[in-house]
ChimeraX commands (.cxc) that place a marker at each C-alpha (Angstrom):
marker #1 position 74.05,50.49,-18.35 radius 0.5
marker #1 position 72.44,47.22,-18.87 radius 0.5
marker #1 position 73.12,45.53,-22.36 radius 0.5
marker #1 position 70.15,44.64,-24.34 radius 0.5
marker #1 position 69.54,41.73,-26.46 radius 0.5
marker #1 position 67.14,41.76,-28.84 radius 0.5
marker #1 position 64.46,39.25,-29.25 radius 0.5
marker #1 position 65.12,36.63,-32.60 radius 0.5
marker #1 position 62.02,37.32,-35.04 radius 0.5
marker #1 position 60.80,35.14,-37.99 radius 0.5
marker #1 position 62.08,31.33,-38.81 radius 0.5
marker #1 position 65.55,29.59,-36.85 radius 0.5
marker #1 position 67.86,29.32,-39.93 radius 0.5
marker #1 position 70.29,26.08,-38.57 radius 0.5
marker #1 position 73.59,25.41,-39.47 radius 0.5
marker #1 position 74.52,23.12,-42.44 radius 0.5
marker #1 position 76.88,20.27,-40.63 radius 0.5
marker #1 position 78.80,17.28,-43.09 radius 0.5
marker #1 position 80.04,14.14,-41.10 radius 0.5
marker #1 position 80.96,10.93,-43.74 radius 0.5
marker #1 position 80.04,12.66,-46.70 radius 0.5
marker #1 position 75.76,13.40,-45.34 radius 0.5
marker #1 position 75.23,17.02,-45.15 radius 0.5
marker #1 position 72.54,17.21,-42.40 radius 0.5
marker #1 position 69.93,20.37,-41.85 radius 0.5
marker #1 position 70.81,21.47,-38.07 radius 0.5
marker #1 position 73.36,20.14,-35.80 radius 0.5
marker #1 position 70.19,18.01,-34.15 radius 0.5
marker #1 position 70.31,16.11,-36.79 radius 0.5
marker #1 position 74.34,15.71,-36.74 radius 0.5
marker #1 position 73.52,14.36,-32.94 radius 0.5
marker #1 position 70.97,12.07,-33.62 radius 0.5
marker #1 position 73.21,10.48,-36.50 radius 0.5
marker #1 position 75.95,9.98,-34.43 radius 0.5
marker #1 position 73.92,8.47,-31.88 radius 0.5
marker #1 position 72.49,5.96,-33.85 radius 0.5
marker #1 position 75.48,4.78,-35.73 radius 0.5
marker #1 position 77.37,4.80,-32.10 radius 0.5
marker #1 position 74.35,2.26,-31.16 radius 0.5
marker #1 position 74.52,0.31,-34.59 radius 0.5
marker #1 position 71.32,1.14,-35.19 radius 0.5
marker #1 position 70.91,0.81,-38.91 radius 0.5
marker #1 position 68.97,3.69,-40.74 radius 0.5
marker #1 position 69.26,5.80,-44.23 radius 0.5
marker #1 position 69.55,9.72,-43.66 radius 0.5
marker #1 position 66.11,11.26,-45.85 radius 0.5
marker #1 position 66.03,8.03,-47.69 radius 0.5
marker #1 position 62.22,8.46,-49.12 radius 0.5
marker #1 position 59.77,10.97,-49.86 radius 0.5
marker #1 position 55.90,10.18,-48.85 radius 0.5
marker #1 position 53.24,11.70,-50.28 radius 0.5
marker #1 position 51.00,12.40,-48.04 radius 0.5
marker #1 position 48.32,14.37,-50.25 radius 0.5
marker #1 position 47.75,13.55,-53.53 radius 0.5
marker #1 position 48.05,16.07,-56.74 radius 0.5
marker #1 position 44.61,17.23,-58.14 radius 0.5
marker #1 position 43.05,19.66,-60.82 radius 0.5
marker #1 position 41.76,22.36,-59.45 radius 0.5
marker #1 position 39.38,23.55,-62.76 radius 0.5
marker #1 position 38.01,26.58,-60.78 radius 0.5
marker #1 position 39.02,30.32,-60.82 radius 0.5
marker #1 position 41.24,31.72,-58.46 radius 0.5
marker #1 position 42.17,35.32,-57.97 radius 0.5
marker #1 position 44.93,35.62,-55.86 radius 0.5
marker #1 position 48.47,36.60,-55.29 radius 0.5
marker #1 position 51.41,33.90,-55.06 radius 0.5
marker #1 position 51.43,32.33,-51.82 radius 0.5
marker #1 position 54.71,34.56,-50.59 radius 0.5
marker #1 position 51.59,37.75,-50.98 radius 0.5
marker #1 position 53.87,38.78,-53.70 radius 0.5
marker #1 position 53.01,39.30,-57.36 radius 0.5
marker #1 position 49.88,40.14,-59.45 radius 0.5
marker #1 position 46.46,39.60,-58.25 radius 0.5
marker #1 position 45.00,37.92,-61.43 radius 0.5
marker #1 position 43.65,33.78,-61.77 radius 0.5
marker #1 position 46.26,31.46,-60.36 radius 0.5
marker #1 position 43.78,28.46,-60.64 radius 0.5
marker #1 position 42.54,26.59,-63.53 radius 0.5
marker #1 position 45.88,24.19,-63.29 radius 0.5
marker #1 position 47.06,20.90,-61.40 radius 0.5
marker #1 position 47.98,21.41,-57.84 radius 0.5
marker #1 position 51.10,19.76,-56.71 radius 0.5
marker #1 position 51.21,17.16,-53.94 radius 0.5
marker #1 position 52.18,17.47,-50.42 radius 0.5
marker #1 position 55.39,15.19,-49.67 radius 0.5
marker #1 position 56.94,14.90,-46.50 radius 0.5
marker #1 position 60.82,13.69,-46.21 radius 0.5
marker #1 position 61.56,12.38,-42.07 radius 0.5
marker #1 position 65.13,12.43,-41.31 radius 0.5
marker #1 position 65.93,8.94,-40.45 radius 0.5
marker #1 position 64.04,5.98,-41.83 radius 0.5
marker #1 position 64.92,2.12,-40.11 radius 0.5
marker #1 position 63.10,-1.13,-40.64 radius 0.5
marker #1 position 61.02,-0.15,-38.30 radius 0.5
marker #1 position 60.80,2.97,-36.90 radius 0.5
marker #1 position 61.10,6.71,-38.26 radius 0.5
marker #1 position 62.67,9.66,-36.80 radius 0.5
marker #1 position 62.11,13.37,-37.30 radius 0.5
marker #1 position 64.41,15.59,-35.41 radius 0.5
marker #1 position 62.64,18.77,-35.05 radius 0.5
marker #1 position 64.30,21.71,-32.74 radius 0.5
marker #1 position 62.23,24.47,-33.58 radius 0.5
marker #1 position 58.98,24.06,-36.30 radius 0.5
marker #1 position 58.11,26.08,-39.13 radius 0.5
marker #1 position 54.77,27.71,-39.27 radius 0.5
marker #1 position 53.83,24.67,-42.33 radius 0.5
marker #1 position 55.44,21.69,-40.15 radius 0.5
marker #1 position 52.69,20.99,-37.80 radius 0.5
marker #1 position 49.74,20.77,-40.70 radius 0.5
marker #1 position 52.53,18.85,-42.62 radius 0.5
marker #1 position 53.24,16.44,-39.06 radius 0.5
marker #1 position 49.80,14.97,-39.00 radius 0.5
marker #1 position 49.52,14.46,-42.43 radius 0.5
marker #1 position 52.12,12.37,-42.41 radius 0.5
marker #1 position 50.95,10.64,-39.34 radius 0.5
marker #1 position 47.86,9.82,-40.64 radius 0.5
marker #1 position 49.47,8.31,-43.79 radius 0.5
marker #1 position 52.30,6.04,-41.59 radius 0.5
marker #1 position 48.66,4.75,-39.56 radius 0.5
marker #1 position 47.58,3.70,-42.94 radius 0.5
marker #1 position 50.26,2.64,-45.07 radius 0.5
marker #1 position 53.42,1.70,-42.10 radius 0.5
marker #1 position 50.99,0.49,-39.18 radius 0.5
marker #1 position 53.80,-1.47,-37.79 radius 0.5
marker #1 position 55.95,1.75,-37.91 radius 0.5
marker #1 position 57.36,3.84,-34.98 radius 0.5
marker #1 position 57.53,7.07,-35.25 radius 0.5
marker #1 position 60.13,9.36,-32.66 radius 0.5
marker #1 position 60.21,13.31,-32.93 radius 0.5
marker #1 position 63.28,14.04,-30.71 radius 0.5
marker #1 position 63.46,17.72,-29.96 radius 0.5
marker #1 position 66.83,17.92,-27.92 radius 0.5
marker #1 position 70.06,15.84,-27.42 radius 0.5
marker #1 position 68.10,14.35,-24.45 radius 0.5
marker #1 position 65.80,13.22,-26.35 radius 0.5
marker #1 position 67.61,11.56,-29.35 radius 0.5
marker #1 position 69.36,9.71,-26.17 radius 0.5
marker #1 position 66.02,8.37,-25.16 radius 0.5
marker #1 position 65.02,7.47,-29.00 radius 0.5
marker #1 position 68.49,5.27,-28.87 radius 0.5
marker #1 position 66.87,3.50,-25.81 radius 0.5
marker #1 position 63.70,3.15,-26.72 radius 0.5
marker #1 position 64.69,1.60,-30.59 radius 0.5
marker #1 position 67.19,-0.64,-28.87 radius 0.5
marker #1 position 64.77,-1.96,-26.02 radius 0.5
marker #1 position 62.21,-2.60,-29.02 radius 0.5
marker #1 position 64.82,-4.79,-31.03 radius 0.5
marker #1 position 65.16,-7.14,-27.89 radius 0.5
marker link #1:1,2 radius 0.2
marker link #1:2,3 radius 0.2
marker link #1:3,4 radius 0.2
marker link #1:4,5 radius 0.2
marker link #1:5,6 radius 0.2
marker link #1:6,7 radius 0.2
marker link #1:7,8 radius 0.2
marker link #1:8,9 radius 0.2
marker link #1:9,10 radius 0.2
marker link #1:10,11 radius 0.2
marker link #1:11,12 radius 0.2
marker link #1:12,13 radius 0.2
marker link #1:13,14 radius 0.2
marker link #1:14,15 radius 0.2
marker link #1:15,16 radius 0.2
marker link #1:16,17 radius 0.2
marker link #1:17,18 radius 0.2
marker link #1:18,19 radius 0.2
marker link #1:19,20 radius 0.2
marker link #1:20,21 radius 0.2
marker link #1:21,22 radius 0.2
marker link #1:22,23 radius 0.2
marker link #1:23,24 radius 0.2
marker link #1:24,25 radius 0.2
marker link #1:25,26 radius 0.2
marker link #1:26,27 radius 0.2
marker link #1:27,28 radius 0.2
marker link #1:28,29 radius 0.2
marker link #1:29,30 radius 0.2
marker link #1:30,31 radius 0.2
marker link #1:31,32 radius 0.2
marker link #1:32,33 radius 0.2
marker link #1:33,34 radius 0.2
marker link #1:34,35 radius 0.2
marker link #1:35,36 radius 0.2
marker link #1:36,37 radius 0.2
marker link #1:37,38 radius 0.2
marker link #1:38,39 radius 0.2
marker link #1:39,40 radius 0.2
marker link #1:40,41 radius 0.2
marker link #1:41,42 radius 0.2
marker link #1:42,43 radius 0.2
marker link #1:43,44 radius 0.2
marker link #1:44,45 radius 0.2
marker link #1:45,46 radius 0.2
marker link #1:46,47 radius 0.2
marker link #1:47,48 radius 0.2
marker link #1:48,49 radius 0.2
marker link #1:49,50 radius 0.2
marker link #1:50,51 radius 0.2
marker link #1:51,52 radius 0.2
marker link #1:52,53 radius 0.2
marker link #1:53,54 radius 0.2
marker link #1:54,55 radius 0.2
marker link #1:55,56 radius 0.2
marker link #1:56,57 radius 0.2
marker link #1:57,58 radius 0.2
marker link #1:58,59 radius 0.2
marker link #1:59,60 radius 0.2
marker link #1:60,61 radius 0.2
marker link #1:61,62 radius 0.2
marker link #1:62,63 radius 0.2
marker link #1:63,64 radius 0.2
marker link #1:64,65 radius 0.2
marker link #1:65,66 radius 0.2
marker link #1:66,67 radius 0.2
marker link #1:67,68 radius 0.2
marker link #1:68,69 radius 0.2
marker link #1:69,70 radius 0.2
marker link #1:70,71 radius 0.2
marker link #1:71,72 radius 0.2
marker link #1:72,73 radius 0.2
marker link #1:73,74 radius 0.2
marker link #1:74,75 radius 0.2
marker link #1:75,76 radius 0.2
marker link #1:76,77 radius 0.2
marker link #1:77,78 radius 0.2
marker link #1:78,79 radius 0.2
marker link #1:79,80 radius 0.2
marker link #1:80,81 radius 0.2
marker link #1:81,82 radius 0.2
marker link #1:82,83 radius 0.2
marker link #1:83,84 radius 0.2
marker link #1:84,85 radius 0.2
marker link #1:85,86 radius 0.2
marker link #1:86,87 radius 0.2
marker link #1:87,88 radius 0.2
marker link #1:88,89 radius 0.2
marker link #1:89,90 radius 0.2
marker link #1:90,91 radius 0.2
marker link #1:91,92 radius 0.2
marker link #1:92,93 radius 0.2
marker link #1:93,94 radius 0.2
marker link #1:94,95 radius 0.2
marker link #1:95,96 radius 0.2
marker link #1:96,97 radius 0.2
marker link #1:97,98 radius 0.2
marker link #1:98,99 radius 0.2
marker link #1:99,100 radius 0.2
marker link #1:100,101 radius 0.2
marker link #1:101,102 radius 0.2
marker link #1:102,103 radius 0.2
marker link #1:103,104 radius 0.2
marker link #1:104,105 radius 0.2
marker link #1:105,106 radius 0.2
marker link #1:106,107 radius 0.2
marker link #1:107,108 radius 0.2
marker link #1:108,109 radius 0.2
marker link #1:109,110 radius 0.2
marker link #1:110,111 radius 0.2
marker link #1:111,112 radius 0.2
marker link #1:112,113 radius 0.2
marker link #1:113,114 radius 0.2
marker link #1:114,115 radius 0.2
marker link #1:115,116 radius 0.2
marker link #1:116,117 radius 0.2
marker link #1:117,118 radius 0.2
marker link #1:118,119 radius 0.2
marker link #1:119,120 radius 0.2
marker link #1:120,121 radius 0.2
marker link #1:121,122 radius 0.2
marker link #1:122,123 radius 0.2
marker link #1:123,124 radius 0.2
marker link #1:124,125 radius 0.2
marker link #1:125,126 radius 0.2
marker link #1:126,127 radius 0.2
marker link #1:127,128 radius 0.2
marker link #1:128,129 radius 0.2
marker link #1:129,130 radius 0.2
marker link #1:130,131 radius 0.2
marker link #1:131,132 radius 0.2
marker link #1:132,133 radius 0.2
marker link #1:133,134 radius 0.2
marker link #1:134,135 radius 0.2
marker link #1:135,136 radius 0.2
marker link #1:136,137 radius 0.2
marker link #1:137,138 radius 0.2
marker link #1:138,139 radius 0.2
marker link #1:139,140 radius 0.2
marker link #1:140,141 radius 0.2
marker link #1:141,142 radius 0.2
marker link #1:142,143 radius 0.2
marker link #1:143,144 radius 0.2
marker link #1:144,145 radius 0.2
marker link #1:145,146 radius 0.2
marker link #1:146,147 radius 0.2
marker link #1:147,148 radius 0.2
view
């Protein structure tokens, strides 16, 4: 009889990992650490917050349920809205890395956001969004090719 696996559903939860005292999110993370501090490649580990979509008053009502479709059905508006922020993993002088294995259902919307705020406010920012080992290698590269 042939052994069945069954097929992961809902969001990847990733393994908490501490190296030097940083607690990182997924062992991607852990990698792409190591592999910048092996190339002496300066950068701070979620070292700022952007906002990338202001807080507003929303005066209107609103019937609806919390986000999570749980709780009452009743006027969740008439209040300030909170802003969107956006935290990348590794910021350097010049560049900015997000290590991203698998994405949320939120991270894409919250990806070009951000994107559009870096083209605005960090023009002469890189961006990298390694997805494997592989490609925090290539990242390494590319950031020390661009400092020559």
């Amino acid at each position: 009889m042939k052994k069945r696996y069954k097929k992961k559903r809902g969001p990847v939860n990733s393994k908490k990992i501490t190296v030097d005292g940083i607690t990182f999110a997924s062992g991607l993370e852990k990698y792409m650490y190591q592999a910048l501090k092996n190339a002496d490649i300066s950068a701070v580990y979620e070292g700022k917050t952007y906002i990338v979509f202001p807080e507003f008053e929303f005066p209107n009502i609103s019937i609806e349920r919390c986000a999570n479709g749980k709780g009452e059905y009743k006027n969740r508006g008439e209040k300030k809205i909170l802003p969107i922020k956006y935290t990348p993993d590794f910021i350097g002088d010049d560049f900015i890395i997000e290590c991203k294995g698998r994405a949320n259902e939120s991270f894409p919307l919250r990806w070009k956001m951000f994107k559009k705020h870096v083209s605005i406010e960090l023009p002469h920012v890189t961006i990298y969004k390694p997805q494997n080992q592989k490609e925090c290698d290539k990242t390494v590269e590319l950031i020390l090719n661009s400092q020559n």
